[in-house]
N, C-alpha and C positions, 0 to 999 in steps of 0.2 A: 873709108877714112874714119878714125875711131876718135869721139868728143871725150876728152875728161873734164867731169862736172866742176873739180877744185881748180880752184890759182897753183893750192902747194901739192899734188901729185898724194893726196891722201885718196881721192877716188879709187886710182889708180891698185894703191898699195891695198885695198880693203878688197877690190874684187878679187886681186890676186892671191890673198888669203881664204878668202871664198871660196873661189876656184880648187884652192889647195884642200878644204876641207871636205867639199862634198865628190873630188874625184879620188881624193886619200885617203881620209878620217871617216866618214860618215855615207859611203854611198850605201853600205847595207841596210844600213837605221833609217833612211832615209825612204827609199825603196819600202821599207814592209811601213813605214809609217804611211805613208801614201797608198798604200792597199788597204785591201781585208786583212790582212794577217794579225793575230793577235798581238798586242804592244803590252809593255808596262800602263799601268793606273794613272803615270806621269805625262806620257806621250799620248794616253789614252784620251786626253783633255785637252791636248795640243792637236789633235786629231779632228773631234770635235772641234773647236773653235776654227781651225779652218774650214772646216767643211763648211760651217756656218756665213763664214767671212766670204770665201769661194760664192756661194748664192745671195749674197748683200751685192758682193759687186755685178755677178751678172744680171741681176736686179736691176743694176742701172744703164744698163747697155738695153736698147732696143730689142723687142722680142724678134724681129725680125729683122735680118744684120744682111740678108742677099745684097750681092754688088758692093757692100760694104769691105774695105781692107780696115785689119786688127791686129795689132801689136799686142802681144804678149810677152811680156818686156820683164824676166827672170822665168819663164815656164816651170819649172822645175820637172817635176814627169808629166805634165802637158793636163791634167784633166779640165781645165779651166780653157786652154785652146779648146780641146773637143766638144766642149756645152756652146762654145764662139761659133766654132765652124756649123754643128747643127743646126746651126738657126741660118744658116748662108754666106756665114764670113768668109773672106780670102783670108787666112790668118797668117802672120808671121809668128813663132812661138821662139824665143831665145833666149840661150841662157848659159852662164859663164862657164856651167857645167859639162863638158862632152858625156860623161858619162851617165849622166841623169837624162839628157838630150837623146842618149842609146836608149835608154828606159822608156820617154816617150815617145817613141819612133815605133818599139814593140808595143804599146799599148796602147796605139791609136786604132781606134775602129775602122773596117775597109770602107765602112758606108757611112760617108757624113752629111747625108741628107742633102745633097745638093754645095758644100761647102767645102772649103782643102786647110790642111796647114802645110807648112810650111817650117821646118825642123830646123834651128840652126844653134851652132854654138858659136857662140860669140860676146860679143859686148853691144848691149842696147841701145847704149848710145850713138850708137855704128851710122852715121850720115847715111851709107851708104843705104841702108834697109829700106829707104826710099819717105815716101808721106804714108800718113792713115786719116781713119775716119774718125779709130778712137783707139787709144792706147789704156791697157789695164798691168799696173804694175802690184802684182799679188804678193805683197811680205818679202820683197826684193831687193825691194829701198832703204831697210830697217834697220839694217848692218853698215850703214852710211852715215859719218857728220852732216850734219843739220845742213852747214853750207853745200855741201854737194846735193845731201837730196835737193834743195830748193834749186838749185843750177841743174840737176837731172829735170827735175820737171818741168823746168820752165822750157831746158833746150826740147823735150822731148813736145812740149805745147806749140811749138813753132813749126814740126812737125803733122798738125794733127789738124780737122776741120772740124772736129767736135768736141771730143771731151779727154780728159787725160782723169783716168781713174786709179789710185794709188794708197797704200796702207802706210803708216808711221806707230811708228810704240809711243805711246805717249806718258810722260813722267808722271806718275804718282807716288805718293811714298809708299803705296802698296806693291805697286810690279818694283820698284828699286828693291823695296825688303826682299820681293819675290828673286830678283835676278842677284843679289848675295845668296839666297839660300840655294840657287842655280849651281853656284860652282863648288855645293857639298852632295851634287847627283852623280850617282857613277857619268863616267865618260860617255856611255850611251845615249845616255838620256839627255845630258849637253846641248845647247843650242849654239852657235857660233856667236860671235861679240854680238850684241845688241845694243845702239848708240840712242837711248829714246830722247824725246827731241821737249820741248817747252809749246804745249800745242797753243796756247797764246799768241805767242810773240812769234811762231811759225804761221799762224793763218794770218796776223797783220801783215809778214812779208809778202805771202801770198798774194792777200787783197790789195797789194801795191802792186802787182804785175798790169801793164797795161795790156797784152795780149791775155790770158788766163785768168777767169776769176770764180773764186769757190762757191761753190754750190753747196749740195749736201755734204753731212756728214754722220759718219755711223760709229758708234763702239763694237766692238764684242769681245768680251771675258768672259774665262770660265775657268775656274784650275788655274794651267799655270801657259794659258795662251791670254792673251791682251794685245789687241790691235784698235788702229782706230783708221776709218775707211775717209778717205777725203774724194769727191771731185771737183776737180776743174772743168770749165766750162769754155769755149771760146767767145771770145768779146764780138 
């Protein structure tokens, strides 16, 4: 059974734009950004900054996750499942993508130190994907109105017996100048919509949740990546 986050079916319409981009538009760019292969100077900073962001959040996951179930909740080519399951996770990794879902299915390692994932394409909101211990949604959410993300993670907190870990863009008049000057980059270099959010009046929502309530929080910028790392915690 699939949750959509919105009242007005904008969740809905944003993943399936999503979907449309990285199984249409962008699976090659996508693919060598996520590897070693050389990139543009552009992408080269967007690379960076995830990789950065990628170890903030498993920073905050337990160093050791055996018996532990983990959501990976937008996988994209999975490297962030794979650092999960090393440490002992039973991982689920999904993501609206099949075709990037193909990508981390080949590049999973045969030997996960004692840990599995679990491949799927889909939608995270998916009821069916069962409970976890701790869900980590990596620059997944970003491409989502504000309303949805906060109805994504709260539904996704009721799901969970520890933490819901998650990224949002957060508005400055610097990444806004940045994300104008975004759509004068070749097509390549392109990032799909990014809806950044008022991280204010977003964590007061937040801190209104009586199940989830925020914990830490991380930046990190560099070039022309900007995210800012949230978790939730269970009450």
């Amino acid at each position: 059974m699939t949750l959509t986050a919105g009242n007005d079916g904008s969740y809905v319409r944003a993943r399936t734009r999503l979907e449309a981009y990285f199984d249409r538009t962008a699976l090659d760019a996508w693919a060598q950004l996520t590897s070693d292969a050389p990139v543009s100077k552009i992408r080269a900073t967007v690379r960076a900054g995830r990789d950065r962001m990628r170890a903030t959040l498993l920073s905050w996951l337990p160093a050791d996750l055996t018996g532990k179930r983990v959501l990976d909740a937008g996988c994209g080519t999975g490297a962030l499942a794979v650092e999960a399951a090393r440490r002992g996770a039973e991982v689920v990794a999904v993501d609206v993508s099949a075709s990037l879902i193909g990508i981390a299915r080949e590049r999973a390692p045969a030997d996960l130190n004692g840990g599995s994932i679990t491949f799927l394409a889909g939608d995270m909101m998916d009821r069916d994907l069962g409970l976890f211990d701790h869900v980590v949604a990596m620059d997944s959410l970003i491409h989502y109105a504000t309303p949805d993300i906060v109805a994504a993670v709260r539904g996704l907190g009721r799901r969970t017996t520890g933490s819901v870990i998650f990224t949002v863009t957060p508005r400055t008049p610097p990444l806004m100048l940045m994300l104008a000057m975004g759509k004068l980059f070749p097509r390549a270099d392109r990032a799909p919509a990014i809806a950044p959010v008022d991280l204010a009046a977003f964590t007061r929502t937040l801190a209104a949740d009586p199940v989830m309530r925020p914990a830490r929080m991380e930046r990190v910028s560099g070039g022309f990546y900007t995210s800012q790392a949230v978790e939730l915690l269970r009450c």
